[in-house]
C-alpha positions as CSV (number, residue, x, y, z in Angstrom):
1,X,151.6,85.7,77.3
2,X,152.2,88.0,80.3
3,X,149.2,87.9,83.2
4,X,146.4,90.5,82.3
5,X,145.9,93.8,84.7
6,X,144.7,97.3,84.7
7,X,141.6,98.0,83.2
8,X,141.2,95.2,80.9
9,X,141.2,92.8,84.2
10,X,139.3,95.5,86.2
11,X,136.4,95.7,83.7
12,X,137.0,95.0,79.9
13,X,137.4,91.6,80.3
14,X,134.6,91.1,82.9
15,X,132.2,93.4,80.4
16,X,133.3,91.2,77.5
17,X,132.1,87.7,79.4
18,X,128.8,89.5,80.1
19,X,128.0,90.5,76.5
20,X,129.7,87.4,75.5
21,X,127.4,84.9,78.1
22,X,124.4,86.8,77.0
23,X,124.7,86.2,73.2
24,X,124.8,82.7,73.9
25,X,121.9,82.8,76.2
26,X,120.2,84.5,73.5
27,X,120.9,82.1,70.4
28,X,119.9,79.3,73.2
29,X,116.3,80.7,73.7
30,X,115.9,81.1,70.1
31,X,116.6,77.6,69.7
32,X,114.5,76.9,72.4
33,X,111.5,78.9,71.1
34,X,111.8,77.4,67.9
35,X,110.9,73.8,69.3
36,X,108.2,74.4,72.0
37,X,107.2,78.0,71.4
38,X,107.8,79.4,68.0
39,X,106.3,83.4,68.7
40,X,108.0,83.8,72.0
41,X,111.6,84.5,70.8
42,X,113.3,86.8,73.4
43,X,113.9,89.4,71.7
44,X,110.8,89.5,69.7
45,X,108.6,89.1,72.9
46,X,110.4,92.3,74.4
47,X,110.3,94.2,71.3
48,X,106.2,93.4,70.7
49,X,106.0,94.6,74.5
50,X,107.7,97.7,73.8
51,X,105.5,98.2,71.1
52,X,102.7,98.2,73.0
53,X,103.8,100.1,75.7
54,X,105.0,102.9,73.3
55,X,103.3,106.0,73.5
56,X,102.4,108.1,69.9
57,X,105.1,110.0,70.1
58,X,107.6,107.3,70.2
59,X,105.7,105.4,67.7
60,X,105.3,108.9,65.3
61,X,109.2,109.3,65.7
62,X,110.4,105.6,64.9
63,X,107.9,106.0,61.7
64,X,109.3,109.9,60.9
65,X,112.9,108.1,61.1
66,X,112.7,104.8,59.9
67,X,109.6,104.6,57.7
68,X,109.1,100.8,57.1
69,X,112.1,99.9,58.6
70,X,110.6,100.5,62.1
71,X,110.5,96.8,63.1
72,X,114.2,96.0,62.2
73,X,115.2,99.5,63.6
74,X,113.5,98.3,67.1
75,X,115.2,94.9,67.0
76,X,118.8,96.5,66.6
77,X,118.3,99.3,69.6
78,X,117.4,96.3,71.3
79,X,120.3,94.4,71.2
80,X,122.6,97.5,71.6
81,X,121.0,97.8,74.6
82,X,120.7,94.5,75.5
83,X,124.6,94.2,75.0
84,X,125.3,97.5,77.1
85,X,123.2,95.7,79.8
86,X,124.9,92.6,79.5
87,X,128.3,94.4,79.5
88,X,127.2,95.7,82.6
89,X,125.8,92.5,84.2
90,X,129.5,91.2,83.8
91,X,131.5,93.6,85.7
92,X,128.9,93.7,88.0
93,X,129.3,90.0,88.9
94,X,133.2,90.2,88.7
95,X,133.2,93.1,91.2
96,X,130.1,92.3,93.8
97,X,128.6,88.9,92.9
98,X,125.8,88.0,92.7
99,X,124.2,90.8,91.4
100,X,125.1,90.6,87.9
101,X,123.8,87.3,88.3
102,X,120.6,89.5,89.4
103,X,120.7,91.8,86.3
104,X,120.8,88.5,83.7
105,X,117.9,87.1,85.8
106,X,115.7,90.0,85.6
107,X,116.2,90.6,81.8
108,X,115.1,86.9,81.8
109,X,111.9,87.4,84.0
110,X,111.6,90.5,81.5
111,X,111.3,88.3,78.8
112,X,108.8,85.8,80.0
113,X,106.6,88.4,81.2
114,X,106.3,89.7,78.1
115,X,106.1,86.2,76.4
116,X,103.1,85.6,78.5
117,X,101.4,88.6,77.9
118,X,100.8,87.8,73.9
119,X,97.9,86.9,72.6
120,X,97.4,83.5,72.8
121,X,100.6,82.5,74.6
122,X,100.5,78.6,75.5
123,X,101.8,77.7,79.0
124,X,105.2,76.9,77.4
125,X,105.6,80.9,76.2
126,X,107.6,81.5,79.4
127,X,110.2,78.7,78.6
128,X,112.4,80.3,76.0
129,X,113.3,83.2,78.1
130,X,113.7,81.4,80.8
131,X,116.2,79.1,79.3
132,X,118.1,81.9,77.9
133,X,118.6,83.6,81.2
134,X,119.3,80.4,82.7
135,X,122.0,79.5,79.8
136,X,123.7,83.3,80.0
137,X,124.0,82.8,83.5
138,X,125.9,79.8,83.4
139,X,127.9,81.0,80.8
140,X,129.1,83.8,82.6
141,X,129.9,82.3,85.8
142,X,132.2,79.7,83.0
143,X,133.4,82.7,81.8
144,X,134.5,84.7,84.9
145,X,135.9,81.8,86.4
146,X,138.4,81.7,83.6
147,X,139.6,85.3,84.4
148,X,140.3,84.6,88.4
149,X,144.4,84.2,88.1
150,X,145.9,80.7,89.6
151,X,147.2,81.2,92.9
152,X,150.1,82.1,93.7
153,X,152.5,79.5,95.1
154,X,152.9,79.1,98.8
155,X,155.4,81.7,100.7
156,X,157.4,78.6,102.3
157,X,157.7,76.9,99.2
158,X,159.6,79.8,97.1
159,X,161.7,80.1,100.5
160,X,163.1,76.6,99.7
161,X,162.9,77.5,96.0
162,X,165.9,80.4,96.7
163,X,167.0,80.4,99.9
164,X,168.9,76.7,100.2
165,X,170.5,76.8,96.8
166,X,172.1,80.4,98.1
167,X,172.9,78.3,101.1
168,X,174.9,75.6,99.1
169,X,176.5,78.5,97.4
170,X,177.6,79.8,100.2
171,X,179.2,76.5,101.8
172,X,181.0,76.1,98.3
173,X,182.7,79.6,98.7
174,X,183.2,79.5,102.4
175,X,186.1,76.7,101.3
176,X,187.6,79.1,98.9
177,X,188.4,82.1,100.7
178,X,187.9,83.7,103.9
179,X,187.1,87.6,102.7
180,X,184.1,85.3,100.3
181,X,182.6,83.7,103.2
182,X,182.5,87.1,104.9
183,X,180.7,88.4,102.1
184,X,176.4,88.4,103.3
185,X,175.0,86.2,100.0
186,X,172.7,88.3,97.4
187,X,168.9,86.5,97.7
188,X,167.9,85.2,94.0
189,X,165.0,86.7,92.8
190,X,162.0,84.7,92.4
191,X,160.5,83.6,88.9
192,X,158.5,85.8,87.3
193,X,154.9,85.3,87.0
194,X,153.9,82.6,84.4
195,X,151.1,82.9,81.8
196,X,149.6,80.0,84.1
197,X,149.8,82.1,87.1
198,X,148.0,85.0,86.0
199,X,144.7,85.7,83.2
200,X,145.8,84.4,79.9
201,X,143.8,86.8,77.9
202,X,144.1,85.1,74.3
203,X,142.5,82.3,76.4
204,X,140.0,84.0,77.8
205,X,138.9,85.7,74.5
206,X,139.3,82.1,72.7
207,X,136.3,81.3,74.9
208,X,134.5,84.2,75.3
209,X,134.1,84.0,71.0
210,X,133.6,80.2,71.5
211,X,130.2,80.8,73.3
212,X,129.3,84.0,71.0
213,X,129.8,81.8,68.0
214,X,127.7,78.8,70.2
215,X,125.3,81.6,71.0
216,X,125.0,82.1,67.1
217,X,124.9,78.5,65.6
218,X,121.9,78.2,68.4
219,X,120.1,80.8,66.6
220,X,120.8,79.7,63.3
221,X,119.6,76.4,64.4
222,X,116.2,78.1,65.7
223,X,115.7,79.7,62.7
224,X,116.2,76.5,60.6
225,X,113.7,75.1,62.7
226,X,110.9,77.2,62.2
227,X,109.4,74.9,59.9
228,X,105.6,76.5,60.5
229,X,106.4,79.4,58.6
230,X,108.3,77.9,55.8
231,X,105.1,75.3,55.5
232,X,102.5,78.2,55.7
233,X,104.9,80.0,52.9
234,X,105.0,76.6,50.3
235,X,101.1,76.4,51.4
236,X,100.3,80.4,50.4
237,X,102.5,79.5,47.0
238,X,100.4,76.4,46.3
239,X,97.2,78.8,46.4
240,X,95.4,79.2,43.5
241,X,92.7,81.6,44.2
242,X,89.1,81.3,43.1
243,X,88.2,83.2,39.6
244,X,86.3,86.9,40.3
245,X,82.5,86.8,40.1
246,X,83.3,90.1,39.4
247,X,86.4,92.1,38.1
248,X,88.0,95.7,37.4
249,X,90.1,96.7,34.6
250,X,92.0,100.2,35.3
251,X,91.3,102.5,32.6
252,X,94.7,103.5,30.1
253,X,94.2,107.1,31.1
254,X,94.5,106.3,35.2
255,X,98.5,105.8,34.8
256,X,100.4,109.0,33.0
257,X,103.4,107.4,33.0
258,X,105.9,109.7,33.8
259,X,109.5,108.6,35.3
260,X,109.8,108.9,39.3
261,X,105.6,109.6,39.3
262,X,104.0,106.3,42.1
263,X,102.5,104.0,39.8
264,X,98.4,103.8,40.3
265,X,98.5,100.2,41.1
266,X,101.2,99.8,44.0
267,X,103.6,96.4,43.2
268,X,103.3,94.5,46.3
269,X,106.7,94.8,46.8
270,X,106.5,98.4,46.9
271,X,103.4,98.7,49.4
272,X,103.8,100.5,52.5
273,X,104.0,98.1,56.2
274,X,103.3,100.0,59.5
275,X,101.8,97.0,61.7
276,X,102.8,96.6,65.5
277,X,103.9,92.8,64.6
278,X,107.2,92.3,65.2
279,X,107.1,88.7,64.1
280,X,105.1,87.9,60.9
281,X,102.4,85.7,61.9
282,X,102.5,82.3,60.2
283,X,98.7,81.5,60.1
284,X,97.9,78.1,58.3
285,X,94.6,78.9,56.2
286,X,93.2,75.3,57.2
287,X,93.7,76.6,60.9
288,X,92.0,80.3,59.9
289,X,88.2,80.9,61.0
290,X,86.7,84.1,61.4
291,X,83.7,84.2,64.3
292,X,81.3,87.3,64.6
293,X,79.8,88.0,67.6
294,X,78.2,90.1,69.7
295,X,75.6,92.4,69.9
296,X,74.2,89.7,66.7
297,X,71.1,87.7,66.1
298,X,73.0,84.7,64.9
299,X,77.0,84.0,65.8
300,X,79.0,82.9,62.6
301,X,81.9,81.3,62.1
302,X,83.2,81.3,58.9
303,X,86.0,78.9,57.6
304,X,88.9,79.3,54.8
305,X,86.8,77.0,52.5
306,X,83.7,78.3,53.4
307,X,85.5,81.9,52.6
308,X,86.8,80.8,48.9
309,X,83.3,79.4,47.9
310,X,81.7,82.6,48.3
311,X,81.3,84.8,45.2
312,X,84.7,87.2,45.9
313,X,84.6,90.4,43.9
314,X,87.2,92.4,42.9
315,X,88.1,96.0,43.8
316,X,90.6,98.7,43.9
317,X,91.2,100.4,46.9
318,X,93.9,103.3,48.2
319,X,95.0,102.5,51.9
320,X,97.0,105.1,54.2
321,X,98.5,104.8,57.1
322,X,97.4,107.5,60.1
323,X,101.2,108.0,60.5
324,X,101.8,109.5,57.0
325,X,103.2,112.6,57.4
326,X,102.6,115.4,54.8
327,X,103.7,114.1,51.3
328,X,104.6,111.2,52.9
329,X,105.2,107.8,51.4
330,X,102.9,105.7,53.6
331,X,100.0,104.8,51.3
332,X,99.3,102.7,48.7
333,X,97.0,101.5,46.1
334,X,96.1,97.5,45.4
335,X,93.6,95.5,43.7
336,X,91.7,93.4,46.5
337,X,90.1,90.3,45.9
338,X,87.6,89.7,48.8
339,X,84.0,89.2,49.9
340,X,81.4,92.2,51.5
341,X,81.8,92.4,55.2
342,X,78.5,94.0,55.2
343,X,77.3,90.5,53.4
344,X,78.0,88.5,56.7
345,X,76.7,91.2,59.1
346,X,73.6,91.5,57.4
347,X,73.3,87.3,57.8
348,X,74.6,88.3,61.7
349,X,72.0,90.6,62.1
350,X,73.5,93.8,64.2
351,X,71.6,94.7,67.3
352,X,69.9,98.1,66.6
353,X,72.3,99.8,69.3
354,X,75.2,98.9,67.9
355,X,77.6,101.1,66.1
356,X,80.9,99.7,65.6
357,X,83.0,96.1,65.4
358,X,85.8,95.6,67.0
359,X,88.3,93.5,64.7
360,X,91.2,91.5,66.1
361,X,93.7,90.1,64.5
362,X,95.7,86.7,65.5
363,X,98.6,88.4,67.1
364,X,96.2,90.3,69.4
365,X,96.1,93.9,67.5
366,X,92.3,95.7,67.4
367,X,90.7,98.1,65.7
368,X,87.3,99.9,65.7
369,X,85.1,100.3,62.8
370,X,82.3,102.2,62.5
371,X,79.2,99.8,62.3
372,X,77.1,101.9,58.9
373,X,81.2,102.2,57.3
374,X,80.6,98.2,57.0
375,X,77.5,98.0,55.9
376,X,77.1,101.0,53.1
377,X,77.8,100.6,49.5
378,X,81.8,101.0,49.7
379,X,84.0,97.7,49.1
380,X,84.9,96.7,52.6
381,X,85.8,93.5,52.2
382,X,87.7,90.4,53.7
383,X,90.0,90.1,51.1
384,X,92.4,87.2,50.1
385,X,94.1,88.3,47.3
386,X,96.4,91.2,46.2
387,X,97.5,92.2,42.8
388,X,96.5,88.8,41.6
389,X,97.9,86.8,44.2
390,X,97.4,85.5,47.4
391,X,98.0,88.3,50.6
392,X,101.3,88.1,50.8
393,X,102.0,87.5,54.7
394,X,103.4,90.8,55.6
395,X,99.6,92.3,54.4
396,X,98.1,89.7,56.2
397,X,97.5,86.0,54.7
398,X,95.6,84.3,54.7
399,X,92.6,87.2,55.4
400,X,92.7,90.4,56.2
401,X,90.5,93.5,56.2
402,X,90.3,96.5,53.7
403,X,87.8,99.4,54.0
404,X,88.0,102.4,51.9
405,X,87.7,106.0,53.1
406,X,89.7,104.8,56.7
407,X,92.8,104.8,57.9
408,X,94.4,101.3,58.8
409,X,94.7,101.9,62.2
410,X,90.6,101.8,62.6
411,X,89.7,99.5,59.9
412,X,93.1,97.4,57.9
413,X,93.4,94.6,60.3
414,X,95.4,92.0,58.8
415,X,95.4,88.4,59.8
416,X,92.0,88.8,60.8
417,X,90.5,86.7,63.0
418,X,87.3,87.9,65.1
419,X,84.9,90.7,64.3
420,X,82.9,91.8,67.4
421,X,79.7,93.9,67.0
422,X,79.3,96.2,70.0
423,X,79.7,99.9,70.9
424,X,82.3,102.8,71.0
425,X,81.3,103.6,74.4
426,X,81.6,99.7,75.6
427,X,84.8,98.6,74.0
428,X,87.9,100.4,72.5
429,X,91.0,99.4,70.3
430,X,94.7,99.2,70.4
431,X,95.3,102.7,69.2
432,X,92.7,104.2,70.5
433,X,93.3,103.3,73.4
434,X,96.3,105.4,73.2
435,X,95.4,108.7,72.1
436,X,94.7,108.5,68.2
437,X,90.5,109.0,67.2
438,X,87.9,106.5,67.5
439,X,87.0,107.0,63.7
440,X,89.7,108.0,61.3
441,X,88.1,109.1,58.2
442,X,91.2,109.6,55.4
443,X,91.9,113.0,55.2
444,X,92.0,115.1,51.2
445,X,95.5,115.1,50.5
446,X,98.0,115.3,47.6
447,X,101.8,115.1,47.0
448,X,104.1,116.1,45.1
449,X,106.3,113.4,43.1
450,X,108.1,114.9,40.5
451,X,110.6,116.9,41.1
452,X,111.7,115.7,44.6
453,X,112.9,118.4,46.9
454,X,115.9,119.7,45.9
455,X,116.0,118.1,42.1
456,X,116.8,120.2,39.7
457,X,115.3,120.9,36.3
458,X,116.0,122.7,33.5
459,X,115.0,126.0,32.3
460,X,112.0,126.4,29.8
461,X,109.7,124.0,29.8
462,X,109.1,121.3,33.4
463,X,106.8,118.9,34.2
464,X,105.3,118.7,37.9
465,X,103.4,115.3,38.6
466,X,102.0,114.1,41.7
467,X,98.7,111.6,43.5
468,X,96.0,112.9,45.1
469,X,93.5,111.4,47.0
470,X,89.9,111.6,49.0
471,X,88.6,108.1,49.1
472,X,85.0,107.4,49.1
473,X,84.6,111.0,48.1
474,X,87.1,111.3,45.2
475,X,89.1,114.3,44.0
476,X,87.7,116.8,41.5
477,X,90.5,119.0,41.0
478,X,94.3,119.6,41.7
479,X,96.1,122.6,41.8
480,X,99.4,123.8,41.7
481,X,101.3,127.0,42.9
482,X,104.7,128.4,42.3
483,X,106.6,130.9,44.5
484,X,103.1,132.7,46.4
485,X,101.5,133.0,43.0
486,X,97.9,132.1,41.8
487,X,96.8,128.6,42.0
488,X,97.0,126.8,38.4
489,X,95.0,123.7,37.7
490,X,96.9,120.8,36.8
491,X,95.6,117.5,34.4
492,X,94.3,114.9,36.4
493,X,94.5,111.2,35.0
494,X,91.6,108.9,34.4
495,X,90.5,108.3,37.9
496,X,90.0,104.1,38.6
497,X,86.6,105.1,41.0
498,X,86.3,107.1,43.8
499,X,88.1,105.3,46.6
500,X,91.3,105.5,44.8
501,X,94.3,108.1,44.6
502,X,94.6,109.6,41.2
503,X,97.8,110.8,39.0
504,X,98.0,114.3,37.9
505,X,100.5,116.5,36.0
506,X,101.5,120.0,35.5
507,X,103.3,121.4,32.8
508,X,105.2,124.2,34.0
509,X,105.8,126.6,30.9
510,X,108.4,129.3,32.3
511,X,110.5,128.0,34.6
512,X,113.1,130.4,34.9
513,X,116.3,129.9,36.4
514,X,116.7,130.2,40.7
515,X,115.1,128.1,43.7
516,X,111.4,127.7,43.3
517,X,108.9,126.5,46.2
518,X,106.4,124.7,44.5
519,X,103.1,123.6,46.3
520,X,100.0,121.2,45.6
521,X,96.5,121.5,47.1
522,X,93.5,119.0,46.1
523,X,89.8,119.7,45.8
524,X,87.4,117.1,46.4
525,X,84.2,115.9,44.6
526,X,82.2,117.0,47.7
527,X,83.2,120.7,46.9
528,X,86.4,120.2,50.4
529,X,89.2,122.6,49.7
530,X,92.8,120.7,50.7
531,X,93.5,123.0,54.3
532,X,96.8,124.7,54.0
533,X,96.8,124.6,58.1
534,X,99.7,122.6,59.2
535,X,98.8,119.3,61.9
536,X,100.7,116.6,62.9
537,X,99.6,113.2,62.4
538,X,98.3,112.6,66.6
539,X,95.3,112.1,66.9
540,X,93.9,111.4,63.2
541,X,96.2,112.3,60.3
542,X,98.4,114.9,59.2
543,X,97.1,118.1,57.5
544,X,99.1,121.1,55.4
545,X,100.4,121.1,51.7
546,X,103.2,119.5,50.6
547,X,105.9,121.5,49.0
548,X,109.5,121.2,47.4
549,X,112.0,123.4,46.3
550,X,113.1,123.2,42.9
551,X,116.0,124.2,41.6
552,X,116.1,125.5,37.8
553,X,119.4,125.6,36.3
């Protein structure tokens, strides 16, 4: 193969050992993380710390784009970027060492910062990224030596290599004729550069894929590791939950049944995720204990047994997400299986100047509740169960909280793990501390579900279906509108109680042929009129009426 040169020698190649040297670091320090540090995988340490140092706006967009996709959307900008870094560490080194060498390390020192600035890092956190910067680096000085060319032989040497053979040549003809030995000799060209004297770029790339595909089987072998969350999964399947001292049934009339209308019990499958865990937590429920403190008469510590043996109660209860846009899909409705919150305060006993608990889950997220939210009548609860199962560990197995009326981001913390009674004006809570309201009361709302935007129907007779929801207050009404024209009252299903959404249907008797806006507006049981006024969803929930346009042909 002919020697490598122009820009494939001058930066291609160097670019292609950094990505290359990087990828392998990478699959090292998940292999590494998977034996001594299990949550402090590279690239999932840096993506939690981006997270958190996301302000609302980046947080709203990544929602507004990706939905509940978020998470896997952050990991892939992460490694494009990572790669474009690493590309760049490469020709760095190749051109003016060592400061690609410098680039790799500080991505490395990156990581471990961030590794040690989780929530309950051990003292071996650091080690994973450490090892992968350590292993890149290595990798790319292997790499970069294998594109310096072999040196040239010496000048004296090809000298003897042409010069005495044209010497004998000339001897012979000297003996032949005169006029020949008059004649000056013609120099032989020396050889042309060997694959061996120059960059052998199938060679080069041989390796370069040799430690990506290292990098990879490194990874592969971390993840088959990771034998703490495959134990807590057979562990949460092995689970058979305690029978309900109490139970629910949802009424026939609550679900309408009409095609592409949200069912009124959410599959789990189905149920919205927004959470600022990167990484699942794998909690084992024989590790899980839940301590209140505080502002409290008496500290508790409740246990996983101690949990089960309580009377648990069942309830149904719609949760939303502060992030759903208008007619957006991030909300849900579950049955919970769980145990009063306001049961273990009242055995706490709350100081009298207290007025809200501070929740934190295992990963380190918080939120603040209002105190009287978890002690009135509504089913906040510490719930175990889901649609007749265990939590399933996206929602937060082994415990997690759910409190009606709120949105999650002041009152859903999953993997639950410490309540703390205390005071808005002494502590605050993860989102709240950037920006969003102390108190997030759910907002009245409705949607439209039937027809989509843009789906047409056909003239005559068409059926407009929808949710609606106030929870904690519950919806009297919903009404419908149809090009700026009077407001018509649509059916409303059999609600399930008040702190759920609830179906509802309009049958549209002249739709005539053309585009058609078609809006929805709720009225509450407290007398609230849904606001038409249009608000994002910074700094407690989106206001304004959903609409479609529906085309009739």
């Amino acid at each position: 193969m002919p020697e490598t040169s122009g820009p494939a020698r001058g930066w291609v190649l160097p670019a292609v050992a950094g990505v290359a040297s990087v990828a392998f670091g990478v699959g090292v320090g998940q292999l590494v993380a998977a034996v001594v540090a299990p949550a402090s995988s590279p690239l999932v340490v840096v993506g939690s710390l981006l997270i958190d140092l996301a302000p609302p706006w980046a947080k709203d967009a990544a929602i507004a784009l990706f939905g509940t996709g978020d998470k896997a959307a952050l990991l892939v900008g992460i490694g494009l970027v990572l790669l474009a870094v690493a590309g760049a560490a490469g020709v760095l080194e190749a051109r003016r060492p060592p400061w690609g060498m410098v680039v790799v390390g500080a991505v490395g020192v990156v990581g471990a910062v961030a590794a040690a600035s989780r929530a309950n890092a051990s003292m071996l956190a650091i080690v994973p990224s450490a090892v992968a910067a350590i292993a890149a680096m290595l990798a790319l000085t292997f790499l970069l030596r294998r594109l310096a060319p072999a040196p040239a032989p010496a000048p004296d040497t090809l000298s003897r290599r042409t010069i005495e053979p044209t010497r004998a040549a000339e001897t012979g003809a000297s003996r032949e004729s005169s006029f020949d030995s008059a004649t000056p000799p013609t120099p032989t060209p020396p050889p042309a550069a060997s694959a061996e004297t120059g960059v052998d770029r199938r060679r080069f790339l041989g390796w370069a894929g040799g430690a990506v595909a290292l990098g990879a089987l490194a990874a592969l072998g971390g993840y088959a590791l990771q034998a703490g969350a495959r134990a807590v999964t057979a562990v949460r399947e092995a689970i058979t939950l305690p029978n309900a001292a109490s139970t629910v049934t949802v009424p026939a009339g609550a679900e309408l049944g009409i095609d592409g209308l949200a069912p009124v019990v959410t599959p789990n499958a189905e149920f919205y995720r927004i959470d600022t865990a990167l990484a699942v937590p794998a909690v084992d429920p024989a590790d899980w204990s839940l301590r209140i403190h505080g502002l409290v008469d008496r500290e508790i510590t409740l246990t996983w047994d101690e949990l089960l043996a309580l009377p648990l109660d069942e309830s149904v209860t719609t949760l939303a997400c502060v992030s759903n846009e208008v007619g957006g899909g991030l909300i849900g409705n579950a049955v919970w299986l769980g145990y009063p919150i306001r049961e273990l305060l009242a055995e706490a006993g709350p100081s009298a100047d207290a007025d809200m608990v501070l929740s934190r889950s295992i990963d380190g997220f918080t939120a603040s509740t209002p105190l009287e939210v978890l002690q009135d009548d509504r089913d906040a609860i510490l719930a175990v169960g889901m649609n007749g199962e265990p939590l399933p560990a996206e929602h937060g197995f082994p415990v997690r909280m759910v409190v009606p009326g709120l949105y999650g981001y002041v009152s859903a913390t999953k993997w639950v793990v410490d309540l703390e009674v205390t005071r808005f004006d002494a502590a605050s809570a993860y989102w709240t501390d950037r920006g969003w309201s102390e108190r997030g009361p759910i907002k009245l709302s409705s949607r439209i579900d039937v027809p989509r935007q843009g789906q047409s129907v056909s003239p005559g007779s068409a059926v407009l279906a929808g949710v609606a929801w106030h929870q904690h207050v519950g919806i009297a009404g919903v009404e419908v509108q149809i090009d700026d024209g009077e407001w018509r009252d649509a059916d409303l299903a059999t609600a399930i109680n008040d702190d759920t959404w609830v179906q509802w249907k309009y049958e549209w008797p002249d739709a005539s042929a053309g585009s058609h806006t078609v809006r929805v507006r709720a009225l509450g049981a407290d007398g609230e009129v849904q606001t038409a006024k249009r608000q994002g969803v910074v700094p407690d929930g989106a206001t304004g009426l959903d609409e479609v346009t529906v085309e009739v042909r």
